[in-house]
N, C-alpha and C positions, 0 to 999 in steps of 0.2 A: 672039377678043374684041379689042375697041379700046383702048387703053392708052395715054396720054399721059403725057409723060416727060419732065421738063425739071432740070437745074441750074444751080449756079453753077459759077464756075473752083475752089472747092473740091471742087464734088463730079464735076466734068466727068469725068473716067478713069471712074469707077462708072459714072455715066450710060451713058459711050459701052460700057464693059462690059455693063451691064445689057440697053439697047438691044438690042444682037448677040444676048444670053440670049434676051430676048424672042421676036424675031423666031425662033429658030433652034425656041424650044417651038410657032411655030406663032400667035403672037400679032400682030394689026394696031399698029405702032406709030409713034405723032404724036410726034415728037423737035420740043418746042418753043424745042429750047437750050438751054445756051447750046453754042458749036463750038469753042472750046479754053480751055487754062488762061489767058487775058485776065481781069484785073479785070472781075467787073461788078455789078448790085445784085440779089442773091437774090430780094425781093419782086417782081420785073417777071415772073421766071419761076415763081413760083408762083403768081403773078395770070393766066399764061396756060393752066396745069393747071386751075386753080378755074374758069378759061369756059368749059375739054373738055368738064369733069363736065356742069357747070351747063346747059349748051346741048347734051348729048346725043350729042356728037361720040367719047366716050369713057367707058367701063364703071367705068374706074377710072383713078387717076394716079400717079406716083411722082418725087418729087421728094430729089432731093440737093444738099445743101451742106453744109459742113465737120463742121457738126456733127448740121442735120440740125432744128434747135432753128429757127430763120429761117422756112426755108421751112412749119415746121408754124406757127410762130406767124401767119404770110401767111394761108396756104392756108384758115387757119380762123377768117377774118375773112369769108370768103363764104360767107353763109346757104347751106344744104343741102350742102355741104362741111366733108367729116366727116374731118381728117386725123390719122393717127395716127405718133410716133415710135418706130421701132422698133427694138432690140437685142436680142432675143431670140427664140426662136418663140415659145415661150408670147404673146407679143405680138403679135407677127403674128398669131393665132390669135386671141385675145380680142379682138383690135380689130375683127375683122368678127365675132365670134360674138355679142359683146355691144353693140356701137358702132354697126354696121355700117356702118365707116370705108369712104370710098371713094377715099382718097390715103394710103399709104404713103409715111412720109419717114426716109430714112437719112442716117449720117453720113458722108459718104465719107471723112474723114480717121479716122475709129474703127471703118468695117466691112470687113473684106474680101469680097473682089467673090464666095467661096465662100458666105460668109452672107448678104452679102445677094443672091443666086439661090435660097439654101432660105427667108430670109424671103419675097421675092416670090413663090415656087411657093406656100406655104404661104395667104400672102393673097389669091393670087387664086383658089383652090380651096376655102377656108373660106365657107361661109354662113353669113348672119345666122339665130341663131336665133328670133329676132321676141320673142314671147312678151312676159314681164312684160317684156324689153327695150324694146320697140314703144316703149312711151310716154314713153321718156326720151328714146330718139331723136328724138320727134316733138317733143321740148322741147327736145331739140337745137335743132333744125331752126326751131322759134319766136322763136328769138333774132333 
């Protein structure tokens, strides 16, 4: 699967941790940056996740910055980009069962790189259950 992967110099170490997870399970992945702890502005690299999705180049996305809180407020400013914040499985879990989020965002200064590899494994093996879901999603997606 295609996976597009981007943060800031907050969440850079996760990222570049995450990345390595990725690839190692077996997964395609588009690192759109950012390449080390340098200052730089969260929303550029979650405006470059939101075109993966959007354009087809990638299944799903994952973005980190400090907190995690940036990047979801970006990410989900692009219609059919469905990003969720996540701290727990239970989250991971519900955001594709019910949401059917297609960007996970973590906080790299609040997660470690062991949880978030069980969030990621967890999110990209969960399906959307559709159902009475569908149509909220679909009102998502109407904004």
């Amino acid at each position: 699967m295609f996976v597009a992967i981007a943060s800031d110099h907050g969440g850079f170490p996760l990222k570049k941790h995450l990345a390595a997870f990725l690839e190692k399970e077996g997964h395609m992945v588009i690192d759109r940056g950012c390449n080390d702890e340098t200052s730089v502005d969260y929303p550029d690299y979650a405006a470059l996740v939101a075109q993966d999705i959007l354009a087809g180049n990638a299944e799903f996305g994952i973005l980190v910055c400090g907190t995690g809180i940036g990047m979801s407020i970006m990410a989900n400013r692009h219609p059919g980009v469905r990003a969720a914040l996540v701290h727990r499985d239970e989250y991971a879990k519900l955001s594709r069962e019910h949401n059917d989020a297609n960007v996970i965002c973590l906080g790299g200064r609040f997660t470690t790189p062991a949880d978030a590899e069980r969030f990621v494994k967890i999110f990209l093996s969960t399906a959307f259950e559709g159902g009475r879901h569908q149509r909220r999603v679909e009102k998502l997606d109407a904004c």
